[in-house]
mmCIF entry with sequence, helices, sheets and N, C-alpha, C, O atoms, coordinates in Angstrom:
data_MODEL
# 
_entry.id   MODEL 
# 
_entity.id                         1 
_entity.type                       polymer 
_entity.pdbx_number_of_molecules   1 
# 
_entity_poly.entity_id                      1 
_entity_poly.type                           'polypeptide(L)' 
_entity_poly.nstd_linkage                   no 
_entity_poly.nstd_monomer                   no 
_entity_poly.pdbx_seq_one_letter_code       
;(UNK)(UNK)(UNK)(UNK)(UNK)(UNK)(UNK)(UNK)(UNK)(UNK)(UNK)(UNK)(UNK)(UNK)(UNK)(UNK)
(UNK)(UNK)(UNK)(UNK)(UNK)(UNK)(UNK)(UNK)(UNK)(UNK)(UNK)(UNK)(UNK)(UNK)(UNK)(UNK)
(UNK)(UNK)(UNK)(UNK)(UNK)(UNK)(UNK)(UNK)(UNK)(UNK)(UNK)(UNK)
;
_entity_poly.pdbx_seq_one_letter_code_can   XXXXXXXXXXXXXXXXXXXXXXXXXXXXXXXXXXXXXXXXXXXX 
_entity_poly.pdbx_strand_id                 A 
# 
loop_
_entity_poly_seq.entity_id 
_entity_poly_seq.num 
_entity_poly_seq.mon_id 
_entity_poly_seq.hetero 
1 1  UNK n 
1 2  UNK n 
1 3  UNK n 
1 4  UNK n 
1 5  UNK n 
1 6  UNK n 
1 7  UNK n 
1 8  UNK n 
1 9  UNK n 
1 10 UNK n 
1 11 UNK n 
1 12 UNK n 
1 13 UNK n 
1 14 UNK n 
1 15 UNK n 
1 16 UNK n 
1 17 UNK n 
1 18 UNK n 
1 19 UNK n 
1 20 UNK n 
1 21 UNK n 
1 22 UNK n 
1 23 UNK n 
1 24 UNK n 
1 25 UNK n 
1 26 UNK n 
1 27 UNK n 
1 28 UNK n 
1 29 UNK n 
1 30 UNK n 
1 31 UNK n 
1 32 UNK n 
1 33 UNK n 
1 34 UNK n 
1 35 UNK n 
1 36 UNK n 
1 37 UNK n 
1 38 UNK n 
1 39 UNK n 
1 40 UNK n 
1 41 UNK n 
1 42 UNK n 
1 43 UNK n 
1 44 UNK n 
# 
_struct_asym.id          A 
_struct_asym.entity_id   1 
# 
loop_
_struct_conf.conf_type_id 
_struct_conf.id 
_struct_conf.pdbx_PDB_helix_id 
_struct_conf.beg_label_comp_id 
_struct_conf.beg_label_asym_id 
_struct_conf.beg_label_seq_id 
_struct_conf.pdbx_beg_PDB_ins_code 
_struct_conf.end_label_comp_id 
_struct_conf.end_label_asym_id 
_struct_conf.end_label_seq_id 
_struct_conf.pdbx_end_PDB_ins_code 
_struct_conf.beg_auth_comp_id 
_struct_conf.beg_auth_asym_id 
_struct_conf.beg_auth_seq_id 
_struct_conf.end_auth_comp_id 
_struct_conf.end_auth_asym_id 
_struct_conf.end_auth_seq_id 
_struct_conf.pdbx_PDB_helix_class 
_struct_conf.details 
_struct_conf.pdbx_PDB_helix_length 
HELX_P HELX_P1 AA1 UNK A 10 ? UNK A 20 ? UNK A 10 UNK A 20 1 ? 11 
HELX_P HELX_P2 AA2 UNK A 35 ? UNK A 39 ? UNK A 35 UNK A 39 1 ? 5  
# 
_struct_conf_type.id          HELX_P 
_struct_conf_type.criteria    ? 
_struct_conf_type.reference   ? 
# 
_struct_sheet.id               AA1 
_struct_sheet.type             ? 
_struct_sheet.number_strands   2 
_struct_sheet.details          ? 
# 
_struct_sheet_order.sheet_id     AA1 
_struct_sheet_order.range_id_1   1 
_struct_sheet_order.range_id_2   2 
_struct_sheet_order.offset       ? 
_struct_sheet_order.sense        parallel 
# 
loop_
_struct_sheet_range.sheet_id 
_struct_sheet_range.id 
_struct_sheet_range.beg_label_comp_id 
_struct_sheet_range.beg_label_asym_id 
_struct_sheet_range.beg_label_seq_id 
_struct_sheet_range.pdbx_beg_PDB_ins_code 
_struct_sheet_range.end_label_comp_id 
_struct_sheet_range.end_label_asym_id 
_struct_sheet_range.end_label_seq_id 
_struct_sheet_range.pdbx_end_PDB_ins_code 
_struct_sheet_range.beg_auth_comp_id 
_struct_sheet_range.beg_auth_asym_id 
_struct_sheet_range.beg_auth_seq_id 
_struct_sheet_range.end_auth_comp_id 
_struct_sheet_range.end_auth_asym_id 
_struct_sheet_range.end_auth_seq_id 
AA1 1 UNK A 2  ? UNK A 3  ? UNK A 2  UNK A 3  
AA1 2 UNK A 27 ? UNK A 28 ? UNK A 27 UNK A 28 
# 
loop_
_atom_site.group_PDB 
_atom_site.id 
_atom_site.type_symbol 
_atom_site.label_atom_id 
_atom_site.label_alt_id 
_atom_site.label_comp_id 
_atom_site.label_asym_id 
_atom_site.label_entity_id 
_atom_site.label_seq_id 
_atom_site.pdbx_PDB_ins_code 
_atom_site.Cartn_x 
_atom_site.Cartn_y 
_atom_site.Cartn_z 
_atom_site.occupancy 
_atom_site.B_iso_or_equiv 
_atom_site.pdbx_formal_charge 
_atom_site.auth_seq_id 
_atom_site.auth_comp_id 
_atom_site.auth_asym_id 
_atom_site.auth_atom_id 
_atom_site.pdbx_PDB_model_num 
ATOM 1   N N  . UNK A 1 1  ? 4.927  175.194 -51.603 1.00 0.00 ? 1  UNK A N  1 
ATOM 2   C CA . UNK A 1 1  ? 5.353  176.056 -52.665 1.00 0.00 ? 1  UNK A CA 1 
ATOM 3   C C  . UNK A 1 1  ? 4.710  175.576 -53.966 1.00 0.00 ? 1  UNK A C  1 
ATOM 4   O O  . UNK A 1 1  ? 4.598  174.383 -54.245 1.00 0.00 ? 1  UNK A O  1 
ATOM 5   N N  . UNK A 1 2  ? 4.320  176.523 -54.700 1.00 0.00 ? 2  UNK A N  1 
ATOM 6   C CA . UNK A 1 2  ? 3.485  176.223 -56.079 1.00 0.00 ? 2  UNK A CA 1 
ATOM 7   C C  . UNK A 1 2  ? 4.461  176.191 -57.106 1.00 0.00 ? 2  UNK A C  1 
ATOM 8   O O  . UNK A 1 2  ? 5.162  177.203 -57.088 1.00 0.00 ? 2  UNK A O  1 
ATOM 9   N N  . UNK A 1 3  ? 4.853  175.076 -58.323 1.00 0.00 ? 3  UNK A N  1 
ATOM 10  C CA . UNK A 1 3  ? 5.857  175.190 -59.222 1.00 0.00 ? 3  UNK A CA 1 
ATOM 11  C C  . UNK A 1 3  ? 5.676  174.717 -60.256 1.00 0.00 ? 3  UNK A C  1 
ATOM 12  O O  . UNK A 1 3  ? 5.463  173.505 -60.312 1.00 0.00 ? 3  UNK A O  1 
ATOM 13  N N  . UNK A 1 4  ? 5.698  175.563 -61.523 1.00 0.00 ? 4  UNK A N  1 
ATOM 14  C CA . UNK A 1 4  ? 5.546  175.456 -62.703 1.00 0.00 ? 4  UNK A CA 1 
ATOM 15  C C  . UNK A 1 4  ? 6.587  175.049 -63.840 1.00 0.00 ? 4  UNK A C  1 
ATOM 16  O O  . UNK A 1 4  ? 7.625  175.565 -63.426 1.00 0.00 ? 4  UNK A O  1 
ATOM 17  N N  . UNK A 1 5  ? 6.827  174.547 -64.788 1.00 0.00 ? 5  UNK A N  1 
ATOM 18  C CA . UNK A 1 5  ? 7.359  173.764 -65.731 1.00 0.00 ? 5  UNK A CA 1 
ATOM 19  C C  . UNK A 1 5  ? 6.330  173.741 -67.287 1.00 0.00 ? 5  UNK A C  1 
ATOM 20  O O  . UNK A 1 5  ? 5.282  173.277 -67.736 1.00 0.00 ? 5  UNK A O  1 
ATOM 21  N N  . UNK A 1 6  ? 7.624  174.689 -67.698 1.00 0.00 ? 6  UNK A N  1 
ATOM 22  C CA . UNK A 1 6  ? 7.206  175.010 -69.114 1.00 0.00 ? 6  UNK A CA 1 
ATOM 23  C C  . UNK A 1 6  ? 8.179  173.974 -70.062 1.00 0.00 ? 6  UNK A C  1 
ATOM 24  O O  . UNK A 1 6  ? 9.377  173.716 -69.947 1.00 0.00 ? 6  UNK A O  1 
ATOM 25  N N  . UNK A 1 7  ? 7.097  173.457 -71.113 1.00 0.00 ? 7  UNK A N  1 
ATOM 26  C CA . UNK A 1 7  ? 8.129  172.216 -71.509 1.00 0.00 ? 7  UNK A CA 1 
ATOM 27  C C  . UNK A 1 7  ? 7.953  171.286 -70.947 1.00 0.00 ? 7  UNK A C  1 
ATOM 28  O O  . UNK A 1 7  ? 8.117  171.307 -69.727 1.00 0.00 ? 7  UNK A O  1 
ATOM 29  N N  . UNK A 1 8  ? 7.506  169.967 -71.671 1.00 0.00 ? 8  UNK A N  1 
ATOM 30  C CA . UNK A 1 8  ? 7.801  168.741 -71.167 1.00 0.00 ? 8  UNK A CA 1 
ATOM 31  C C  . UNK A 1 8  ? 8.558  167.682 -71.855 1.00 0.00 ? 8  UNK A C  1 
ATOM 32  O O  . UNK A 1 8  ? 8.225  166.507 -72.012 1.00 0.00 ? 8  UNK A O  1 
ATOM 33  N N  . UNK A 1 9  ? 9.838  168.399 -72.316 1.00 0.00 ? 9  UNK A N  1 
ATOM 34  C CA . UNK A 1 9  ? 10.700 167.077 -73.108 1.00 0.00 ? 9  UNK A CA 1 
ATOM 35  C C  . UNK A 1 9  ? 11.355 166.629 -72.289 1.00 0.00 ? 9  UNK A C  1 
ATOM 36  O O  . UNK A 1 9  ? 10.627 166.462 -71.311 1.00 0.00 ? 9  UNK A O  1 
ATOM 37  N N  . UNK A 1 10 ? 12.809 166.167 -71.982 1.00 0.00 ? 10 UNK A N  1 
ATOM 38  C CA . UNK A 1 10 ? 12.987 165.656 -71.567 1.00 0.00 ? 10 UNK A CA 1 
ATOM 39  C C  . UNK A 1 10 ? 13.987 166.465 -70.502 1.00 0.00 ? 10 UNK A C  1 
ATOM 40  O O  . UNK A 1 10 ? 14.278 165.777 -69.523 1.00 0.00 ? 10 UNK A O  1 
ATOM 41  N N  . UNK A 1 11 ? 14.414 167.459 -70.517 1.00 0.00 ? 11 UNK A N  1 
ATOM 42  C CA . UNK A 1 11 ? 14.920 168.217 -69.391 1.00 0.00 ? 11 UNK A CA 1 
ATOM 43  C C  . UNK A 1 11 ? 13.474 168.273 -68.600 1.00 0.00 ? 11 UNK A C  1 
ATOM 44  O O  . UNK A 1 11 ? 13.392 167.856 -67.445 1.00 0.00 ? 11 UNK A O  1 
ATOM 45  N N  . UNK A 1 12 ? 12.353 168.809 -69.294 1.00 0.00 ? 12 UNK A N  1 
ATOM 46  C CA . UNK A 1 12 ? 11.154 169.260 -68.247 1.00 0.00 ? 12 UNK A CA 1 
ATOM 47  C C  . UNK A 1 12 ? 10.539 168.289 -67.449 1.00 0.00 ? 12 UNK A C  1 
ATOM 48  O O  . UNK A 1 12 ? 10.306 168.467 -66.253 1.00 0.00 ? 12 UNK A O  1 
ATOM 49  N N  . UNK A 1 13 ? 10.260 167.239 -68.084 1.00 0.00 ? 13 UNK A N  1 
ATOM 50  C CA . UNK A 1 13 ? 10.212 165.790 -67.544 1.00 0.00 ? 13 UNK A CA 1 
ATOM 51  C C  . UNK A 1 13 ? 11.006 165.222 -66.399 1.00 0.00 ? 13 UNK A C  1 
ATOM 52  O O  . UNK A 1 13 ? 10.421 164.570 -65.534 1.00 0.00 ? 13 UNK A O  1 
ATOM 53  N N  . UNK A 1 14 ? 12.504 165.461 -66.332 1.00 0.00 ? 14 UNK A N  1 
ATOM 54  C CA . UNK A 1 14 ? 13.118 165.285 -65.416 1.00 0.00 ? 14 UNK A CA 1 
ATOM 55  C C  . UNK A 1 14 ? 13.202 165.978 -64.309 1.00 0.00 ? 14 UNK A C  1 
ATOM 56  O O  . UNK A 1 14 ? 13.767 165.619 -63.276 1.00 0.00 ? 14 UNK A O  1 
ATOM 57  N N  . UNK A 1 15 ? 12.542 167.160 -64.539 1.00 0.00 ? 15 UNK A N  1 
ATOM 58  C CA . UNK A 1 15 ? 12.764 168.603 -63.010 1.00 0.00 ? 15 UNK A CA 1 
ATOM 59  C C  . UNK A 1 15 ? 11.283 168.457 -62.762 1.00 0.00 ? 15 UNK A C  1 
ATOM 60  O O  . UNK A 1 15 ? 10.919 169.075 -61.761 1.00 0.00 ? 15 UNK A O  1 
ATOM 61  N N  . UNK A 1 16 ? 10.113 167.659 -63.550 1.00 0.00 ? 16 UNK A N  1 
ATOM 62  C CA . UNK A 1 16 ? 9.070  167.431 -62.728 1.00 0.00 ? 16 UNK A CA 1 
ATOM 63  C C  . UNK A 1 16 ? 9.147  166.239 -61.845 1.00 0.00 ? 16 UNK A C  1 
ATOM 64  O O  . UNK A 1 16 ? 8.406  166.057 -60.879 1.00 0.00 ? 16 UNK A O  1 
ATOM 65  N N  . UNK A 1 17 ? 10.050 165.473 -62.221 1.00 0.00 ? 17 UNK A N  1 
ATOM 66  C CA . UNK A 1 17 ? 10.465 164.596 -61.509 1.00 0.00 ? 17 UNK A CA 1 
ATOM 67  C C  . UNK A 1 17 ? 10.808 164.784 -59.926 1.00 0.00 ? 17 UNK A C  1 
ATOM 68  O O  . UNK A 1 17 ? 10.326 164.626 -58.805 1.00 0.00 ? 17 UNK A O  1 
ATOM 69  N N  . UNK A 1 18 ? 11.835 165.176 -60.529 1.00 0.00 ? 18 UNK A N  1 
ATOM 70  C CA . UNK A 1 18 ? 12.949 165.560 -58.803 1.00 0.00 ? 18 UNK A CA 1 
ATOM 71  C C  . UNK A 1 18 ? 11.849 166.055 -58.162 1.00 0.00 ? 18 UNK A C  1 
ATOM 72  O O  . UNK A 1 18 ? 11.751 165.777 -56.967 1.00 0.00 ? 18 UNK A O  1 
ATOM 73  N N  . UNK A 1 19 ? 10.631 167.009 -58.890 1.00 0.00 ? 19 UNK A N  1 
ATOM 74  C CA . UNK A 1 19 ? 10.127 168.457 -58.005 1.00 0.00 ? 19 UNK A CA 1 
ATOM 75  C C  . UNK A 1 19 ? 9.144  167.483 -56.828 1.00 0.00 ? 19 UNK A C  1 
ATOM 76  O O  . UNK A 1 19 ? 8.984  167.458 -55.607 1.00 0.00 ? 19 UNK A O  1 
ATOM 77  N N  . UNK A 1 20 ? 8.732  166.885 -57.799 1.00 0.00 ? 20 UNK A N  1 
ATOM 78  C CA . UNK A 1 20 ? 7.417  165.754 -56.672 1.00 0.00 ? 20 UNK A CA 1 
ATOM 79  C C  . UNK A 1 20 ? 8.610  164.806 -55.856 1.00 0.00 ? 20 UNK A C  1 
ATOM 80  O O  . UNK A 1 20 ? 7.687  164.236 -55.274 1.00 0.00 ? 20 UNK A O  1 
ATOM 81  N N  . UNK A 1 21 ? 9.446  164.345 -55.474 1.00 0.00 ? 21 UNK A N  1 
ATOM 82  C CA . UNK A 1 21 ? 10.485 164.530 -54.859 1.00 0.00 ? 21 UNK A CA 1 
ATOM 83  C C  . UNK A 1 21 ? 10.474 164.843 -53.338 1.00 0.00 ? 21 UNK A C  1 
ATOM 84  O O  . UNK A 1 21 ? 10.594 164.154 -52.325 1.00 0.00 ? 21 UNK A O  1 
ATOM 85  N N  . UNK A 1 22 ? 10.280 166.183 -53.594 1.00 0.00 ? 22 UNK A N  1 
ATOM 86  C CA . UNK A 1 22 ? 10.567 166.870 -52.739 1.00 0.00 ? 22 UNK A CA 1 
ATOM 87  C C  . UNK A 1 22 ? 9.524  167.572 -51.674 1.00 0.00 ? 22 UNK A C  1 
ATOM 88  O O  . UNK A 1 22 ? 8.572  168.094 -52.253 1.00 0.00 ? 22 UNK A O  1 
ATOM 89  N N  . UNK A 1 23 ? 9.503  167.678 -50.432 1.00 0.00 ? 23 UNK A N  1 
ATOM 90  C CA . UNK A 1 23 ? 8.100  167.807 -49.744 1.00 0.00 ? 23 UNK A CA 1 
ATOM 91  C C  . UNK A 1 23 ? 7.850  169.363 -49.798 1.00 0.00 ? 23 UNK A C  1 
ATOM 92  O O  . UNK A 1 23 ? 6.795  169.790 -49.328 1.00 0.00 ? 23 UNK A O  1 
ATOM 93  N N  . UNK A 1 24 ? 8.672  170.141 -50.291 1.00 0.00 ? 24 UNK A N  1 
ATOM 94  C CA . UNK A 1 24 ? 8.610  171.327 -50.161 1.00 0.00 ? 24 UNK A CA 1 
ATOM 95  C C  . UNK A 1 24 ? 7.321  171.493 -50.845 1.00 0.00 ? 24 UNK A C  1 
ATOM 96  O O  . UNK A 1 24 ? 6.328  171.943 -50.273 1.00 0.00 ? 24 UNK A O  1 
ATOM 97  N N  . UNK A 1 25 ? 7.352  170.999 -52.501 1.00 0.00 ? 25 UNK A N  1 
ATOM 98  C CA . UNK A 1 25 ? 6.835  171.390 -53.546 1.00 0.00 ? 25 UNK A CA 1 
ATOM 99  C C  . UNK A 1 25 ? 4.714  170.541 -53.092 1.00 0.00 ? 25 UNK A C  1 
ATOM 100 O O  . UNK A 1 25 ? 4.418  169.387 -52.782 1.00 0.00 ? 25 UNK A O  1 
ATOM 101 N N  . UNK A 1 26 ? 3.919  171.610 -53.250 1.00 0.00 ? 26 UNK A N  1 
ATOM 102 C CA . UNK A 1 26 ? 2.858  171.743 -52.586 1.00 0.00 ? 26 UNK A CA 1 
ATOM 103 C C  . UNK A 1 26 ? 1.992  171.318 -53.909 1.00 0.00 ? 26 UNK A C  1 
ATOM 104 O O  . UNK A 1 26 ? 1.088  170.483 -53.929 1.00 0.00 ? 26 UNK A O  1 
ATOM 105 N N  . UNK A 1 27 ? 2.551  172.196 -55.161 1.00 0.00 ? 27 UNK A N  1 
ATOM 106 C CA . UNK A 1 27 ? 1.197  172.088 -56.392 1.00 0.00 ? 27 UNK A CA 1 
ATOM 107 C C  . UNK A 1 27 ? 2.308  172.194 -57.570 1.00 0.00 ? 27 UNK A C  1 
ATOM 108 O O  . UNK A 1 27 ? 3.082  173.135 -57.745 1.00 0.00 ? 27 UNK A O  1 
ATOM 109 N N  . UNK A 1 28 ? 2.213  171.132 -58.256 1.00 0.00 ? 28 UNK A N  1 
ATOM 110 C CA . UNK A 1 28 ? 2.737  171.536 -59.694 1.00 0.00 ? 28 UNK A CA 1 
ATOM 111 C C  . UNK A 1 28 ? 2.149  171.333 -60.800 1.00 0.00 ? 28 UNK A C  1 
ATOM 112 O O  . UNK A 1 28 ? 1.323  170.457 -61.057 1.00 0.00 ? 28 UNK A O  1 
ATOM 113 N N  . UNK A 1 29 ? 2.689  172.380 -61.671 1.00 0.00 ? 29 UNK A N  1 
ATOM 114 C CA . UNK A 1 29 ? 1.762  172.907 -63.000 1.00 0.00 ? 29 UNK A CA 1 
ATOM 115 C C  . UNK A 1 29 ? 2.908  172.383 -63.942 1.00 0.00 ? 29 UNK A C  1 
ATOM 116 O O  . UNK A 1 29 ? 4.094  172.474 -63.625 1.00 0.00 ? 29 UNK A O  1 
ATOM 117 N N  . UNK A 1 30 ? 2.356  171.681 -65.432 1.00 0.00 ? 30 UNK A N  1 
ATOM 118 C CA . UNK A 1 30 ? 3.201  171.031 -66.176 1.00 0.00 ? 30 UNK A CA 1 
ATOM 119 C C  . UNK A 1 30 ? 2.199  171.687 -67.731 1.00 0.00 ? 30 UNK A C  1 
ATOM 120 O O  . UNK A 1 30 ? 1.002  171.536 -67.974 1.00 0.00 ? 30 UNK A O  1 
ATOM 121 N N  . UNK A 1 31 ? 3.193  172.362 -68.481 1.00 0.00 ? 31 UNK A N  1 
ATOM 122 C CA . UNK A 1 31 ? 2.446  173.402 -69.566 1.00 0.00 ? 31 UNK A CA 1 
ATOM 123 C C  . UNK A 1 31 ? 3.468  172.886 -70.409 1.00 0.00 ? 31 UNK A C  1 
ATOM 124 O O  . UNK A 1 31 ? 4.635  172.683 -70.074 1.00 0.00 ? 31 UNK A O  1 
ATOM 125 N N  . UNK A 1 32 ? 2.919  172.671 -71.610 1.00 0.00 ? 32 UNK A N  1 
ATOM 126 C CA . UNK A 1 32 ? 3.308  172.309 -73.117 1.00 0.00 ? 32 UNK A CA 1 
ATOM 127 C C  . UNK A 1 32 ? 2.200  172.263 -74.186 1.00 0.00 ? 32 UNK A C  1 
ATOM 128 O O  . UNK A 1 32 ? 1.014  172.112 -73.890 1.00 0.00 ? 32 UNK A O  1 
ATOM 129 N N  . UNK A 1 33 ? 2.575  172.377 -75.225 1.00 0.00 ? 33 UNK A N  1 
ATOM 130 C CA . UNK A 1 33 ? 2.062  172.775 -76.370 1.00 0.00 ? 33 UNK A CA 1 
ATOM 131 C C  . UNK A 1 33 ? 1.177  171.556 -76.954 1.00 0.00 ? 33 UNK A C  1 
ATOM 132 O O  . UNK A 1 33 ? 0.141  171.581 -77.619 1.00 0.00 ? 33 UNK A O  1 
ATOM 133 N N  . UNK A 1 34 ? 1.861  170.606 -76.526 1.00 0.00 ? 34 UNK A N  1 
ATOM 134 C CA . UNK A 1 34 ? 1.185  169.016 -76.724 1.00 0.00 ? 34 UNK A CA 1 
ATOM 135 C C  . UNK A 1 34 ? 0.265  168.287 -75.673 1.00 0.00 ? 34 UNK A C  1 
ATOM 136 O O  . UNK A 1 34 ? 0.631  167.370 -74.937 1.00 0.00 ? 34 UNK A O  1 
ATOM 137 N N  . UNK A 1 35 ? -0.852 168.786 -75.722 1.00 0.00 ? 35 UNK A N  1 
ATOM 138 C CA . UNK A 1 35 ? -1.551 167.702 -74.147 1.00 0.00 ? 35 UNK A CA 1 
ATOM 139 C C  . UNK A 1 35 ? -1.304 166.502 -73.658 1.00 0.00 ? 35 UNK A C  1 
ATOM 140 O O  . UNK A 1 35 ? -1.405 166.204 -72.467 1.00 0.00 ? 35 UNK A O  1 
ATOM 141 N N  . UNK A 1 36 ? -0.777 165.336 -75.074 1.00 0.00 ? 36 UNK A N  1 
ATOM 142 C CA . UNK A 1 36 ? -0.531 164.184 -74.151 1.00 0.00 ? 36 UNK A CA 1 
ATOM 143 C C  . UNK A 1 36 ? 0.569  164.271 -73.790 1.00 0.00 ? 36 UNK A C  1 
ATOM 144 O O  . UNK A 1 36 ? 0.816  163.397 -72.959 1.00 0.00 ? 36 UNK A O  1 
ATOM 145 N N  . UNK A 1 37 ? 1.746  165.185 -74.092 1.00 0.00 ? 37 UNK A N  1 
ATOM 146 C CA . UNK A 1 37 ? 3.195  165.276 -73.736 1.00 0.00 ? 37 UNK A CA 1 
ATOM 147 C C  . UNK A 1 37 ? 2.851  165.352 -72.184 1.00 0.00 ? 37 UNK A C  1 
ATOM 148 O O  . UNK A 1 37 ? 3.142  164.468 -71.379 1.00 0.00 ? 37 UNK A O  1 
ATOM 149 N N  . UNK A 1 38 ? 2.087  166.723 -71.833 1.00 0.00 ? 38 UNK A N  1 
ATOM 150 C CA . UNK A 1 38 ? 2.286  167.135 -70.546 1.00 0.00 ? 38 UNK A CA 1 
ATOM 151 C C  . UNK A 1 38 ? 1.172  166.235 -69.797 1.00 0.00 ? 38 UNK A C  1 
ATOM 152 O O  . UNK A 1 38 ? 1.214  166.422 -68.581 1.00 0.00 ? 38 UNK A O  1 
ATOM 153 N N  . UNK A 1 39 ? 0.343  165.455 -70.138 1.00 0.00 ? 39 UNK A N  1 
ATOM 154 C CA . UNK A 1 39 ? -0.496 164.548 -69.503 1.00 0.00 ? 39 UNK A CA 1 
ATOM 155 C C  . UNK A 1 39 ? 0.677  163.153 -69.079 1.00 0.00 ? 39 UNK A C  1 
ATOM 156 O O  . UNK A 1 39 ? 0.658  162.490 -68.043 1.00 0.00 ? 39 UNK A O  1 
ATOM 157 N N  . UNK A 1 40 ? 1.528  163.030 -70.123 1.00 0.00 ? 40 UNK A N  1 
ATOM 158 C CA . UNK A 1 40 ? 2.155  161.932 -69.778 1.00 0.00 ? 40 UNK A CA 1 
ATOM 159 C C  . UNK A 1 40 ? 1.564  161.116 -70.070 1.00 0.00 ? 40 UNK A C  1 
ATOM 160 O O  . UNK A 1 40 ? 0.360  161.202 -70.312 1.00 0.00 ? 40 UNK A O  1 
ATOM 161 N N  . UNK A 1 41 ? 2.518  159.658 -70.159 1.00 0.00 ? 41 UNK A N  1 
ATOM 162 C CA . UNK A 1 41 ? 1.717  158.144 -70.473 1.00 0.00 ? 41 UNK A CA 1 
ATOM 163 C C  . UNK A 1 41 ? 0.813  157.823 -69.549 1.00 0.00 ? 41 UNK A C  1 
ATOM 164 O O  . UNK A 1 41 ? 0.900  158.198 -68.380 1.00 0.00 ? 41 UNK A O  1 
ATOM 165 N N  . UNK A 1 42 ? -0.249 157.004 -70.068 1.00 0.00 ? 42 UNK A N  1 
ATOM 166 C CA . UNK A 1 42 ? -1.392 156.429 -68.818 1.00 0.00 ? 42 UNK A CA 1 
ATOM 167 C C  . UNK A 1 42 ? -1.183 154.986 -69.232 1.00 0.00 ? 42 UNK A C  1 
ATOM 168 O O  . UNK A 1 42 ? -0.736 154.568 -70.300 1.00 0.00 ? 42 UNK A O  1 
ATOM 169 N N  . UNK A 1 43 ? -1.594 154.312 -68.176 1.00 0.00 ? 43 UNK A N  1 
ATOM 170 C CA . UNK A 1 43 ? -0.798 152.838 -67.849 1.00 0.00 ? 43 UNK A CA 1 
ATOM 171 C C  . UNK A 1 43 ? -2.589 152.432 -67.466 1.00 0.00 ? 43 UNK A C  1 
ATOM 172 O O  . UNK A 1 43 ? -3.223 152.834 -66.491 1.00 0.00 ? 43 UNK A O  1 
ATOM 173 N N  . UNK A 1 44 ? -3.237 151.238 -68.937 1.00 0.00 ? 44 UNK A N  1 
ATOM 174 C CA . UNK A 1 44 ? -4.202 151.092 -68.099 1.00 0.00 ? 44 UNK A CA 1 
ATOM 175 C C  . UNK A 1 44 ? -4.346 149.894 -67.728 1.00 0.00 ? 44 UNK A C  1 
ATOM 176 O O  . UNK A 1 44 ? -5.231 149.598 -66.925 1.00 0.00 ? 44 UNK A O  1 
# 
């Protein structure tokens, strides 16, 4: 299943969470207004 998430504060952050989780979820899309919001931290 393909699943999208508009918003990445901190509700959106948390339901991308659970979503990878779960084996159902096949492709997820993470859309916000801020690129590094929805890129997330990088750990180098």
């Amino acid at each position: 299943m393909k699943f999208s998430i508009v918003g990445m504060g901190r509700v959106g952050s948390a339901i991308a969470f659970a979503a990878t989780m779960e084996p159902i979820v096949s492709e997820l899309w993470l859309l916000n207004r801020s690129v590094a919001k929805a890129e997330g931290m990088r750990w180098t």
